[in-house]
N, C-alpha and C positions, 0 to 999 in steps of 0.2 A: 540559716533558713534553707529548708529543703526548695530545690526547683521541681516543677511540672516533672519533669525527666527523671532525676532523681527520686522522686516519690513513686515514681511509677516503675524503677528498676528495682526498688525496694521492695515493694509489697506487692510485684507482680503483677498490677493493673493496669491494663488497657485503656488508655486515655490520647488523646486526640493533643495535636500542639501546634499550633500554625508553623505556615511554607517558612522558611528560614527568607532575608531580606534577598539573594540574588534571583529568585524567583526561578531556580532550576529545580524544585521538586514538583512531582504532579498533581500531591495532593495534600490534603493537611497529614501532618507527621502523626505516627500511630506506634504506640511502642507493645507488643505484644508479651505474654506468657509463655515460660517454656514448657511447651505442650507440644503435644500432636492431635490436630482437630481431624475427625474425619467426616470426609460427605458424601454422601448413600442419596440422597435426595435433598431438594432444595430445603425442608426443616432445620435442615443440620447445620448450612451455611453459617446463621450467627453465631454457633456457637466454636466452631472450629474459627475463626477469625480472629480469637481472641487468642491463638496459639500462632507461635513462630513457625512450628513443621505443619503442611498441609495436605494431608492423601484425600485424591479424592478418586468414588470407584465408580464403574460402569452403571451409569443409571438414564433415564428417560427422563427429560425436562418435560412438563407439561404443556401442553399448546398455551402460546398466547402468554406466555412466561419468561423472562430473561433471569437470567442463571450471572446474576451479580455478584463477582468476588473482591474482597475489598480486604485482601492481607495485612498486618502489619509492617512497618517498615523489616529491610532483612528478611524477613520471611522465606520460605523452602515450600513451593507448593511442585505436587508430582499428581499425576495420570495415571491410573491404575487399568482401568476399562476405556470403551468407548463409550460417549456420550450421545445420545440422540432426541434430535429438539421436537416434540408433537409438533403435527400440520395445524398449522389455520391460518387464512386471511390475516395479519395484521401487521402495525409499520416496523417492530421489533425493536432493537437487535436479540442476536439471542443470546450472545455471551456477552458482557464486560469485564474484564482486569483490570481496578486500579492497584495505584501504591508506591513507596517508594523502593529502590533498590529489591528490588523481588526476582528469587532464581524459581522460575517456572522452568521444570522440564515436564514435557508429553508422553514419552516414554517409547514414544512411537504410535501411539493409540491414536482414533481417531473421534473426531467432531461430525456426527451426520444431520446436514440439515435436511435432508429431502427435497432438495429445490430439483428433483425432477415430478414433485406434484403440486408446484407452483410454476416452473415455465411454462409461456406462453409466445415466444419472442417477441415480449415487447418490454421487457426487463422491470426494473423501478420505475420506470416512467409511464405504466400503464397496464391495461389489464386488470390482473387481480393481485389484490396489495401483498406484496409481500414483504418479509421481517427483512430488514438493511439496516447495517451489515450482520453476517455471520456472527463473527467474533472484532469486538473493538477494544483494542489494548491501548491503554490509558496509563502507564507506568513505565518505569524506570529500573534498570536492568538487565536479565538475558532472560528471553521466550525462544526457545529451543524443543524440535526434537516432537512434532505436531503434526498430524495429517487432517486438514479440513477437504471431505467429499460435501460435493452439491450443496451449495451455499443457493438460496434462492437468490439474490442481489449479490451486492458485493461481497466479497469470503472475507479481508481482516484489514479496518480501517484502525490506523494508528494515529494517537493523536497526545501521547506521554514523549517523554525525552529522556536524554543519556539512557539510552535503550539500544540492545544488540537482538534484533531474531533472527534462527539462525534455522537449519537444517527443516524448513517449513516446505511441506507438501500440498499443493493446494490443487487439488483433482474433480475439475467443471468438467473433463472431456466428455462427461454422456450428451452433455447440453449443445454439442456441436451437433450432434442428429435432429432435426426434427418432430415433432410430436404433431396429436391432432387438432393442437389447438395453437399451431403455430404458424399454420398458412406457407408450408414447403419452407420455413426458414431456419435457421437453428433453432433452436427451441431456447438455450441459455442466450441472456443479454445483458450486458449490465454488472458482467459477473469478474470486475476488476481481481485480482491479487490482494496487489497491496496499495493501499491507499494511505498517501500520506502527508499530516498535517504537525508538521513537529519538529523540534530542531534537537541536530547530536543524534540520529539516529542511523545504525548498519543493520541493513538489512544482506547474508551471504546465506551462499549455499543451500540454495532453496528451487525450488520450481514449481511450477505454474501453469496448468494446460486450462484453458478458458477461454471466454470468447469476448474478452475486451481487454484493458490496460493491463498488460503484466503487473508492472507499476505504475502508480499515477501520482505524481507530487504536485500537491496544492499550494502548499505555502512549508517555509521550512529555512534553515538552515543548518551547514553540514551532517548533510546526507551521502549514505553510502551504500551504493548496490552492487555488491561484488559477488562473481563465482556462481549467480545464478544460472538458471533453464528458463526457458519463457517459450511456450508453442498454440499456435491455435489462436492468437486471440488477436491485440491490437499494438503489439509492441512494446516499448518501455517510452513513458511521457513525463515532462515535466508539463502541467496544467493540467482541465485549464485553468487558467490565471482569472482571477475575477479584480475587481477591486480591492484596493488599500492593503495588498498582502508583498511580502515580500520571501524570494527563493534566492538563498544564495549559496555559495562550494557546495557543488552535489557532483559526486564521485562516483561517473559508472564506468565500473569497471572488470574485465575479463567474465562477460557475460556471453552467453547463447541464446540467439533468438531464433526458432525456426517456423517455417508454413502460416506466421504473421501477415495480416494487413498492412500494417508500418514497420518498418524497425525501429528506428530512434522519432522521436515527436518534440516538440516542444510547441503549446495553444495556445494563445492567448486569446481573452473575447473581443470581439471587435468593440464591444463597448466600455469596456473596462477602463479605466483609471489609476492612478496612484498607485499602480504595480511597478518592479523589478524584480528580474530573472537574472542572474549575477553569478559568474564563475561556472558555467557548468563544462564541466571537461569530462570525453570519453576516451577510454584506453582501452584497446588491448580487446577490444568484442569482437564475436563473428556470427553475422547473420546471414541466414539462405532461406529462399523459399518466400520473397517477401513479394506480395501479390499488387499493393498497390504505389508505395513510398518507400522508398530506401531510408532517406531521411528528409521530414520534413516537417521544416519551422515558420508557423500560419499566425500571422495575426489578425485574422476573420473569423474565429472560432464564434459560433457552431457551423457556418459555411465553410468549406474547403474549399482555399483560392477564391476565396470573395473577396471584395474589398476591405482591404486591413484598416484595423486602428490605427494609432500611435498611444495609448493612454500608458501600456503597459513599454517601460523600458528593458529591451533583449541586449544585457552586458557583454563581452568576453565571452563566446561560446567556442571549444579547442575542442582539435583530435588529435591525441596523443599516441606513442606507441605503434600498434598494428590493430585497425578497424578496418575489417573486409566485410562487405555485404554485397550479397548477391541477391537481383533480384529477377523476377519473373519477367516475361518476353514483352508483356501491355505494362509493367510499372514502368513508374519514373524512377532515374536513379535519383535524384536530389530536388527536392522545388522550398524554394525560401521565400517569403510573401511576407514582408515589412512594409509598414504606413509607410514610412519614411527614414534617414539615413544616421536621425537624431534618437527615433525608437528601437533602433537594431546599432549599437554604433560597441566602440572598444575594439579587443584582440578575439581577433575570428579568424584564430591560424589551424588548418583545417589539412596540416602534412602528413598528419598517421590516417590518413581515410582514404579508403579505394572500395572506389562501389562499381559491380559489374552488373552486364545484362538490360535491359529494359531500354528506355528512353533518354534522353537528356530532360532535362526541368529546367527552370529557371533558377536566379539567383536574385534580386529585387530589393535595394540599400539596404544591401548588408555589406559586411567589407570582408567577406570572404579570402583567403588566401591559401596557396597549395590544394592539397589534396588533386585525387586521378577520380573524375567522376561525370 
C-alpha cells in the first residue's frame, strides 16, 4: 500500500502530513510539484505554492494585507524585485514564511514598509496601530541575502527552528530623526532587529541600524549571533524574560555594536516566574559609543535598577575570548541587579571582558569573577 508520501511523489500532489514525532519541523509536512510558481501579486500566491522552485517579482502588497507564503517542504524561493507594503493603520504583520527546510534567497532586493509614515515615537505601544512585525519567519532552513527599509514596529520576528539567516540588512536609521508628530524624539521605536523565539537558530553576518534591540531573545535554545553590525539602537538582549519560558546556549559571538544605549543586556521581569536563562557565553565582540550600560543584567525589568525578582533563574553567564567595550563618559561600565544569590547563581567567569570609560556600577548576588571593568 502506497503511503501519504509516496502517493503524493507519484502523482505530483501537494498534500499536507503532519510534524514527524520529534517535534523539530515548524509546520505540518507539504510535499510539492516540480514546478516553478510565479508571483506578481498576492493572486498568484496559491498557485505558485504548489511548486518546489518559487520567483517571486517586484510588486505592491495591498494595505491592510499580509503577503503569506506557505512553500513546500525543500522548496527554492528567490526575490526578483522590491516588495512594498500599502500604508494603513493596522496590527499586521506584513509578511510571513512558513515551512520546512526552505532555501529563501533575496537576491539582494528589498522589503519597503514605510514605517516613516507610521512613526510617531511611541512605537507598538501607542499612537497609531501599526502592522508588527515586518516580516515573521516561521521555518526551517536558510533566509539569506534581504534588505528590510522602515519596518513600522519591529523589522523580523522569528519564531521557526533549525533555521540559518544570514547576510540580513535591516535599515530603521531614518527613524533616528525626529518627525512632527513625535514631540523632538526619534520618530522610530519599537523597531527591534531580530526578535527571537525558537530553538537551533544562527543568525550571522547581518546588520541592524535602529532604535531598539539589535537582537532580542525571548525564549529559545541554541542560538547564535555571529559576525553581525548593530548601531543606533539598544544593543543586543537576552529578554525580556516573562514567565514559564526557558533560554538556554546562546552564542554571541565576534559581534559589533556601536553609538548604542546598552551593549550586552540580559531582562528579566520583575514579576516573572518559572523562567531560566542558562549558558549564555560571549566571545570575541567589540563595542564603542555605548551611551548608557556597557553591560547590564536587571532583574526589575521594565524598571531599570529597581527592585529585582527572583522568579526567573540567571545560570552560567561567561566572557570568553576578547570582549572590549568602551563606553561614554556618564555610562556605567557594568551594573548587575539580582533578587538574590539563588536567582543569578552557577559559572559567572567574566576573564575575556574589559570595559572602558564611564563609571563603575555595581555587581549584586551574582558570583561574578575576573574580568577588568
Amino acid at each position: 500500500m502506497l503511503t501519504l508520501a509516496a502517493f503524493a511523489l507519484l502523482f505530483g500532489a501537494a498534500v499536507a502530513i503532519p510534524a514527524n514525532r520529534t517535534g523539530v519541523l515548524n509546520a505540518p509536512r507539504k510535499i510539492g510539484r516540480r514546478c516553478t510558481g510565479e508571483i506578481q501579486s498576492l493572486s498568484d500566491v496559491a498557485a505558485a505554492e504548489e511548486c518546489t522552485t518559487i520567483v517571486i517579482g517586484g510588486f505592491t502588497v495591498p494595505a491592510g494585507e499580509t503577503f503569506a507564503l506557505a512553500p513546500p517542504d525543500g522548496a527554492s524561493v528567490s526575490l526578483t524585485g522590491a516588495i512594498t507594503f500599502g500604508f494603513q493603520e493596522w496590527a499586521g504583520p506584513l509578511m510571513t514564511i512558513t515551512g520546512n527546510d526552505i532555501t529563501f534567497n533575496g537576491g539582494g532586493h528589498e522589503l519597503l514598509g514605510q514605517g516613516n509614515l507610521y512613526w510617531d515615537g511611541q512605537g507598538i505601544n501607542g499612537g497609531v496601530t501599526k502592522p508588527d512585525p515586518m516580516l515573521r519567519i516561521n521555518m526551517g532552513g536558510s533566509f539569506t541575502n534581504l534588505k528590510l527599509v522602515n519596518s513600522p514596529g519591529r523589522a523580523i520576528a522569528i519564531g521557526g527552528s533549525s533555521l540559518t539567516v544570514s547576510e540580513i540588512d535591516v535599515d530603521n536609521s531614518a527613524g533616528s530623526a525626529a518627525n512632527a508628530a513625535s514631540d523632538g524624539q526619534p520618530a522610530g521605536a519599537n523597531t527591534d532587529g531580530f526578535d527571537v523565539s525558537a530553538n537551533d537558530v544562527t543568525i550571522e553576518s547581518s546588520t541592524v541600524a535602529n532604535q531598539d534591540d539589535c537582537l532580542a531573545i525571548n525564549k529559545g535554545t541554541n542560538i547564535v549571533f555571529s559576525g553581525n553590525t548593530c548601531s543606533g539602537g539598544h544593543g543586543i538582549s537576552v529578554g525580556s524574560i516573562t514567565s514559564d519560558v526557558v533560554v538556554d546556549n546562546v552564542q554571541i559571538t565576534g559581534n559589533t555594536v556601536t553609538n548604542s544605549v546598552n551593549g550586552l543586556r540580559i531582562k528579566t521581569d520583575a514579576t516573572a516566574s518559572g523562567s531560566s536563562v542558562t549558558n549564555v557565553v560571549y566571545s570575541n565582540n567589540k563595542l564603542s559609543g555605548i551611551s548608557e550600560f556597557g553591560i547590564i543584567i536587571d532583574q526589575s525589568y521594565p524598571s531599570t535598577l529597581g527592585t529585582p525578582g527572583t522568579g526567573v533563574v540567571i545560570n552560567s553567564v561567561a566572557f570568553s575570548g576578547t570582549n572590549t567595550i568602551s563606553v561614554d563618559s556618564a555610562a556605567k561600565r557594568v551594573e548587575v541587579n539580582c533578587g538574590s544569590t539563588s536567582s543569578c547563581d552557577g559559572t559567572w567567569n567574566w576573564a575575556g571582558l574589559t570595559v572602558t570609560g564611564g563609571e563603575e556600577g555595581a555587581v549584586k548576588n551574582a558570583p561574578v569573577t575576573g574580568g577588568s571593568f
